[in-house]
N, C-alpha and C positions, 0 to 999 in steps of 0.2 A: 570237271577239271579237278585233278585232287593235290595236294598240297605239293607236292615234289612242285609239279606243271605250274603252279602259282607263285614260287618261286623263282624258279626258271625267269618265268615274264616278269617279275616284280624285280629280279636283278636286269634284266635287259632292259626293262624301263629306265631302271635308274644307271646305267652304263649310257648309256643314250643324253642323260638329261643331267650334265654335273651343278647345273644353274638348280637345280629344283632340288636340291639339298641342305642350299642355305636359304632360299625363298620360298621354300614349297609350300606355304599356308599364304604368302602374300600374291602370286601368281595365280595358284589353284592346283598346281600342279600333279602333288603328291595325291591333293582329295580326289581330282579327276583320275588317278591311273589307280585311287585305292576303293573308287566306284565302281571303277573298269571288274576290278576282278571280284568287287562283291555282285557284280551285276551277271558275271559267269557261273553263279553257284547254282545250285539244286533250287528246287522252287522252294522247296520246306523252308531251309536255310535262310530266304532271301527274306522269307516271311517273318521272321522273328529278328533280326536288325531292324535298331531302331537310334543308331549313335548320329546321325544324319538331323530327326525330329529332334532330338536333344539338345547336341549344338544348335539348333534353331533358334530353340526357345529360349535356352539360357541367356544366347546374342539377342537374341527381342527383348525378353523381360530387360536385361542392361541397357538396350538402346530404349527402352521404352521409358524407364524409371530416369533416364539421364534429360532426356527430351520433356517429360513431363514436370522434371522439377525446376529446369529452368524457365519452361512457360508460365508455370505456378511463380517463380521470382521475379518474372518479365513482366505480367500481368498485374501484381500487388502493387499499391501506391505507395511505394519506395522509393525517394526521389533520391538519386544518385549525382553530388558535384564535383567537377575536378577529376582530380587524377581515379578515384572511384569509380567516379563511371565509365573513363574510356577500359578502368580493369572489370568492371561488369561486362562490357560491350567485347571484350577481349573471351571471359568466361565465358558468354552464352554463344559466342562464333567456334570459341575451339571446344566445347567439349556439347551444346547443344547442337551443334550442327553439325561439324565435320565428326567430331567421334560421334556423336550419336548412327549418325547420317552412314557411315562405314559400317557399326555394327549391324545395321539394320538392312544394308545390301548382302555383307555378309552370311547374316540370317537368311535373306531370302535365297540367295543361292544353295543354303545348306537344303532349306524346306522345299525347293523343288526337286533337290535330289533326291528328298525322304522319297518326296509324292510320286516322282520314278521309279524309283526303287519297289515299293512294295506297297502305297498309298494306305499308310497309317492315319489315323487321323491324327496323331503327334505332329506329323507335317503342315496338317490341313493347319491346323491349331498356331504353328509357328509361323506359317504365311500370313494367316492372318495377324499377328500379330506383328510380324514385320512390315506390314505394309501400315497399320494404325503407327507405328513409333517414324514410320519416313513421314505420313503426313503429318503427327507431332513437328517434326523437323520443318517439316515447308511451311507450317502455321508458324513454328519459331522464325523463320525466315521472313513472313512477310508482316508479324508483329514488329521484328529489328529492322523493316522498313520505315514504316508508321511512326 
């Protein structure tokens, strides 16, 4: 397919899909039709993309570091009274769980595309990682039970 032809589909995508313009990273929308036509290329080509393992890992190491530091806070015998601690129990829910917990699905979806795509091990590298920073997250979840 050569660049005219990629066009071509990449404006018909987007004539098709006015929604995935202004949400296209929260849907998937844009990265699914912009896999589409990395995934039509020449084999050489497909070989040396590697923007997929990247965003993986960048989203894991953030979900990892955000997950891990509030375990590390949740964990220390830090006794939290009053209005402090419903705002600690407030911090480790919204940015130990759900952001983390988002970046870290994020992530995995990017690193299976790597591992479709061309099976780097950047990919390998960022699933695994993504998948330590979700259980990070499920341990924060069942320490904020306890």
């Amino acid at each position: 397919m050569n660049i005219d032809e990629e066009l071509n589909y990449s404006n018909k995508l987007n004539k098709q899909d006015s929604v995935g313009k202004f949400t296209g990273f929260f849907l998937f929308r844009n990265i699914i039709n912009n896999y589409n036509i990395e995934k039509t290329r020449h084999e050489e080509e497909r070989k040396q993309i590697k923007k997929y393992g990247v965003i993986s890992l960048i989203l894991s190491l953030i979900a990892l570091a955000i997950s891990i530091s509030c375990l590390i806070s949740k964990l220390s015998n830090i006794q939290f009274v009053g209005a402090s601690y419903f705002l600690m129990i407030l911090i480790y829910v919204l940015s130990g769980i759900i952001i983390s917990l988002t970046l870290a699905i994020y992530s995995f979806v990017f690193a299976v595309l790597q591992i479709r795509l061309n099976r780097k091990s950047i990919g390998i590298i960022g699933l695994t990682l993504s998948i330590i920073s979700i259980g990070c997250s499920i341990t924060l979840i069942v320490f904020l039970i306890l």
